[in-house]
C-alpha positions as CSV (number, residue, x, y, z in Angstrom):
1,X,10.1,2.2,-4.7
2,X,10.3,-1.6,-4.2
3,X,11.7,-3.8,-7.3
4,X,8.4,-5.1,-8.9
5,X,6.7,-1.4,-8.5
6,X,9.2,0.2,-10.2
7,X,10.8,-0.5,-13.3
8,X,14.1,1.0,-13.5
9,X,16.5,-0.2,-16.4
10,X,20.1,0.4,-17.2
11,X,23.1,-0.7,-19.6
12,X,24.4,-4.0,-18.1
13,X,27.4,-5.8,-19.2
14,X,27.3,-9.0,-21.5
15,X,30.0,-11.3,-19.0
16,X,28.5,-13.8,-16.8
17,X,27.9,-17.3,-16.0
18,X,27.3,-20.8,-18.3
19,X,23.5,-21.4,-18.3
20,X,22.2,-23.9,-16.5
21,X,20.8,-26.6,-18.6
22,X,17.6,-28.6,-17.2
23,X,20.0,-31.8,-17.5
24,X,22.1,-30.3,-14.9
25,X,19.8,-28.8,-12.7
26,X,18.5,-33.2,-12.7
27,X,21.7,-34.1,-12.3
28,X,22.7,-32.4,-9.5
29,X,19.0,-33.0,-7.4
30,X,17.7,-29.6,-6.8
31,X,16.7,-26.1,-8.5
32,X,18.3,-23.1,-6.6
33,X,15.2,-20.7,-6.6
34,X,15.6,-16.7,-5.9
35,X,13.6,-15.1,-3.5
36,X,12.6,-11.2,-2.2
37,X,13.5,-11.2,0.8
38,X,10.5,-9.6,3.2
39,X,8.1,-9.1,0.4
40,X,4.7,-10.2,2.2
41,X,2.6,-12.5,1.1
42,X,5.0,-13.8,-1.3
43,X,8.5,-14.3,0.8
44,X,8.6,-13.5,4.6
45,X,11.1,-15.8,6.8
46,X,10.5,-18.7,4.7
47,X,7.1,-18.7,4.1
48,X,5.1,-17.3,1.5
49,X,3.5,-17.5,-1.8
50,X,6.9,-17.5,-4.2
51,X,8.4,-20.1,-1.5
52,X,5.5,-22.7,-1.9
53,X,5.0,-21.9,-6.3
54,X,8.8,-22.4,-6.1
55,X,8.7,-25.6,-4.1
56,X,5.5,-26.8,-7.1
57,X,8.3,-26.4,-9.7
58,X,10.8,-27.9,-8.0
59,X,8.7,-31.1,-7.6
60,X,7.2,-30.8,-10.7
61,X,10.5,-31.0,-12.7
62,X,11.7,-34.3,-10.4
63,X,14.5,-32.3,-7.7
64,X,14.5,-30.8,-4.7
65,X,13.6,-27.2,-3.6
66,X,16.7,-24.8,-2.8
67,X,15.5,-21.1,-1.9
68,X,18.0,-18.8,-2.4
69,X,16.4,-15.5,-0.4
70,X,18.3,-12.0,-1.3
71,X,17.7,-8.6,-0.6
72,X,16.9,-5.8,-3.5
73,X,19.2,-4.0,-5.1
74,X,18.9,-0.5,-6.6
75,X,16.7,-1.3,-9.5
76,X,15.7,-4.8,-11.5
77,X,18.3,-4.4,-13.6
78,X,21.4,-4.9,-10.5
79,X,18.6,-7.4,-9.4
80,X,18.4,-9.7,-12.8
81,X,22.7,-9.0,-12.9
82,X,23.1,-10.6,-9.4
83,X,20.2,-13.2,-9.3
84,X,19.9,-14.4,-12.9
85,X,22.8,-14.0,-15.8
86,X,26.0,-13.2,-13.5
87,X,25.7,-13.5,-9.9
88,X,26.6,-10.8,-6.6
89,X,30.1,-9.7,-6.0
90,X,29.6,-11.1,-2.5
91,X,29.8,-14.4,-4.3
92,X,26.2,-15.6,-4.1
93,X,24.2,-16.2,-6.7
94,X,22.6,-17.0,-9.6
95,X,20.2,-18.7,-9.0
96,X,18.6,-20.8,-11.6
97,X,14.9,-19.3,-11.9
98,X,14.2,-15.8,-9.9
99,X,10.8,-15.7,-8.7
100,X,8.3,-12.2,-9.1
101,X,9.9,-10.6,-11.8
102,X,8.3,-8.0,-13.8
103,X,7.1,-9.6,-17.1
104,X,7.3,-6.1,-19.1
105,X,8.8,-5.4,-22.4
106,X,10.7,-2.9,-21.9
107,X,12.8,-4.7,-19.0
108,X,12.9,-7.8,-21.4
109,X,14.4,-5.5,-24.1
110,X,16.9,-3.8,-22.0
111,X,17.8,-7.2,-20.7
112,X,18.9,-9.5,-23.4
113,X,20.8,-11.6,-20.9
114,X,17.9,-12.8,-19.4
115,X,14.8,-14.7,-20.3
116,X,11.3,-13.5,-18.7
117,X,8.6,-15.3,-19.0
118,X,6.3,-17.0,-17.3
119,X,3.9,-14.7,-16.0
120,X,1.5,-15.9,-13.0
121,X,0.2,-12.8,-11.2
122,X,-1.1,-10.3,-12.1
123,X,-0.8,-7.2,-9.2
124,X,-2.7,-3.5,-8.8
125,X,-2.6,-1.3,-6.3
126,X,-6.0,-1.0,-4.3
127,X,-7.6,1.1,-1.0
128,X,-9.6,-1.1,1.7
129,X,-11.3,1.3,3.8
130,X,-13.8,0.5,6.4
131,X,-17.2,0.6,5.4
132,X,-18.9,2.0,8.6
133,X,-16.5,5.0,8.5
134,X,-16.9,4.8,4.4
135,X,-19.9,3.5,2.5
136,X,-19.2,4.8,-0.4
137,X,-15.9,5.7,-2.1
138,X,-16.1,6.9,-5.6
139,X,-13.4,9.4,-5.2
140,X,-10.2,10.1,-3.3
141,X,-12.7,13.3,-1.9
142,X,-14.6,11.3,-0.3
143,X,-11.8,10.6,2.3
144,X,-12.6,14.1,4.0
145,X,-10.3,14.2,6.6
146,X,-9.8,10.6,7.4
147,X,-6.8,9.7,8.1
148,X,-4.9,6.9,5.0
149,X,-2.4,4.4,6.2
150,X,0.1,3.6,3.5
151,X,4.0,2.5,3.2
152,X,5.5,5.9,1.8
153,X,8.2,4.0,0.0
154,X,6.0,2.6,-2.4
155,X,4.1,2.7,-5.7
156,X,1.0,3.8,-3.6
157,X,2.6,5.8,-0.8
158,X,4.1,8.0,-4.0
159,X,0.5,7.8,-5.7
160,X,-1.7,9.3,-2.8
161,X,0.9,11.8,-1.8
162,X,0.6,13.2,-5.3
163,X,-3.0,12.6,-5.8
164,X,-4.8,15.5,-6.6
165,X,-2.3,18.2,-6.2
166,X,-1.1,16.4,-3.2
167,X,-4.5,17.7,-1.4
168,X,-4.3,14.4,0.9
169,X,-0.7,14.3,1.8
170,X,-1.2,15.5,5.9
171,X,-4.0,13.1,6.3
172,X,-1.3,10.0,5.3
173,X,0.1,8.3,8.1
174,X,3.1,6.8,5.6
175,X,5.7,5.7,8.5
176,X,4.2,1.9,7.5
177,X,7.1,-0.2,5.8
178,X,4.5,-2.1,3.7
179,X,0.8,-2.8,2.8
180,X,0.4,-5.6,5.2
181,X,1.3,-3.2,8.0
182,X,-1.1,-0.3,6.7
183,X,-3.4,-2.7,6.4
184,X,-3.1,-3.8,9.9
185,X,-3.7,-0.1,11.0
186,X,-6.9,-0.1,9.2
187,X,-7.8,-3.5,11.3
188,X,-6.9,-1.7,14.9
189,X,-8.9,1.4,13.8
190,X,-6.4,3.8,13.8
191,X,-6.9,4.7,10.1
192,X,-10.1,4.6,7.8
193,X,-8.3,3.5,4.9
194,X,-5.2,1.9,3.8
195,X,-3.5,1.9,0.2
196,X,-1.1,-0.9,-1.3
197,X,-0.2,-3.7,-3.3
198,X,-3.6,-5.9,-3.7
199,X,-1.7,-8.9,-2.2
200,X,-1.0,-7.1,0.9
201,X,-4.0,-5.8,2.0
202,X,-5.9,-9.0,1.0
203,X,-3.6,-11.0,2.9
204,X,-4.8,-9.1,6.1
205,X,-8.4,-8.1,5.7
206,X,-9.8,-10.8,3.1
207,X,-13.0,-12.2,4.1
208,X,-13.5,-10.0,6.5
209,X,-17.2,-8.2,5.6
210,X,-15.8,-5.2,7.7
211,X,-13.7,-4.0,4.8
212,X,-14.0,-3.3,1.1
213,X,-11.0,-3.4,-0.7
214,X,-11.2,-1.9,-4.8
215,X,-8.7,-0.2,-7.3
216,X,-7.1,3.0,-6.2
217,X,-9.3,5.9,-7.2
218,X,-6.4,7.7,-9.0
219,X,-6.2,8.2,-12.5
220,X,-2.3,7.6,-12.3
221,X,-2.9,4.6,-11.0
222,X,-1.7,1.5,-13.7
223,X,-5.0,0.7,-14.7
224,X,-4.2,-3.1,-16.0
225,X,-1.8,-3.9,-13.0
226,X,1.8,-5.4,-13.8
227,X,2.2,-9.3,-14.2
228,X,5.1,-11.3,-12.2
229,X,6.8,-14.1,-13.6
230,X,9.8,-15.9,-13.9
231,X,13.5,-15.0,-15.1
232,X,16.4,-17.5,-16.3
233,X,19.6,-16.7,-18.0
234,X,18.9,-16.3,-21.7
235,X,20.7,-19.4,-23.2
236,X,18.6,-21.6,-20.5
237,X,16.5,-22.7,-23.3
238,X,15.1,-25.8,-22.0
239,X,15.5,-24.9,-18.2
240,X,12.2,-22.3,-19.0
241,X,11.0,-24.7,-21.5
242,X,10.4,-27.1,-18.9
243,X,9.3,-24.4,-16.1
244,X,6.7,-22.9,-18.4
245,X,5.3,-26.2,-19.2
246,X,5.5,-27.0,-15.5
247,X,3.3,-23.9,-14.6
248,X,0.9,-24.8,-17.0
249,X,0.1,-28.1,-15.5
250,X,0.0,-26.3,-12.0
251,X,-2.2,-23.6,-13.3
252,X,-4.8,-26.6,-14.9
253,X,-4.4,-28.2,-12.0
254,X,-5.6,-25.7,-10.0
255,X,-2.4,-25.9,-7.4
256,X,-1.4,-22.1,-8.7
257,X,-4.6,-20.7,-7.6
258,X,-5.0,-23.1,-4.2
259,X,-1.6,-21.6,-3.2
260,X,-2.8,-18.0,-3.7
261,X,-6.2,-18.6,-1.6
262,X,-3.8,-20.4,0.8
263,X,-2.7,-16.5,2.1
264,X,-6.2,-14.9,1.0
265,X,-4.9,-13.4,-2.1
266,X,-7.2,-13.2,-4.6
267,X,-5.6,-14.9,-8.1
268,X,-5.5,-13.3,-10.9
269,X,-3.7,-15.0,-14.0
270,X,-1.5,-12.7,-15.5
């Protein structure tokens, strides 16, 4: 499952680098931001939600902007080693602030060399089905033998294969390698519904009266979501002083939420 579906903690060693004070990233003119590589809406060549709330910050504290994209490791903890309190073995790395990462306690326990906070999403995992083909959807049952487009690799690809004893799992088309995609199937017709991250499939069929997109029916399904936010190393004390306060002025300014309805996501504060 992708990094911010699936919360997979281990023992990590203490070593790493100095943190970086805010004095330093000022001094020096920019804040080296992490990024998800391919994780649409948020990060896709450049462009994305997490690129432009990055670039707010950036301004917002007085430097530059300098992305640093990566790809996922294993699990969040090899993620928050390389990105955030030590850096990759390739020699990358850290950065100074890692965007999208899961604001849970038990990660923030198991991780006492890093600082999570900052929470500014707030993500669930939804169908959009197409109302001609489906009215009404109260239940997974009501599917009957449509066929579900969904990434299989994912939170929700794992959650309708297993729903209900599995009773849907040859009506999934799951070769999709993430929401946006399934929820492009949905748009061509191929499918009548599509499951995945609410970000993705809004991204695609928001605003479009077509489709309905609501909570997966599944009672397995995380009910309250899971919120995103930043990560710094632990001793950055007034590096995610200053971002926190710096999101907070973006939030009341509304620049938080215009970024959000910028790629048709829907957004909901953490």
């Amino acid at each position: 499952m992708r990094r911010r579906e699936l919360l997979a903690f281990g023992a990590v060693a203490l070593a790493g680098t100095a943190a970086t004070t805010l004095a330093q990233v000022r001094e020096r003119g920019h804040l080296v931001v992490g990024l998800y590589e391919d994780m649409p809406p948020f990060h896709v060549k450049g462009r994305g939600i997490d690129v432009e709330l990055g670039q707010a910050l950036a301004e917002a504290l007085g430097v530059k902007f300098s992305p640093l994209p990566f790809n996922a490791d294993e699990n969040m903890a090899d993620d928050l080693r390389n990105m955030v309190w030590k850096g990759h073995y390739l020699g990358y790395g850290p950065a100074d602030v890692l965007m999208h990462v899961p604001v849970d306690r038990p990660l923030i326990e198991a991780t006492p060399q890093a600082r999570i906070f900052a929470p500014y999403y707030r993500e669930h995992v939804v169908l959009a089905r197409r109302l001609q083909e489906l009215p009404v959807l109260d239940g997974l049952s009501q599917l009957g033998g449509g066929r579900v487009a969904v990434a299989g690799q994912t939170l929700a690809g794992w959650l309708m294969i297993g729903a209900d004893g599995g009773a849907y799992r040859e009506q999934l088309s799951t070769q999709y390698k993430d929401g946006c995609e399934a929820a492009r199937a949905l748009q061509r017709g191929e499918v009548v519904a599509a499951a995945g991250l609410a970000s993705e499939l809004e991204s695609v069929l928001a605003g479009d009266a077509a489709f309905r997109i609501e909570p997966l029916p599944s009672p397995r399904a995380p009910r309250d979501g899971w919120a995103a936010g930043l990560a710094v190393k632990r001793d950055a004390t007034d590096l995610a002083e200053a971002l926190q306060q710096a999101l907070d002025r973006l939030t009341k300014a509304g620049r938080v939420g215009e970024i959000f309805a910028k790629y048709k996501v829907a957004w909901r504060p953490a």
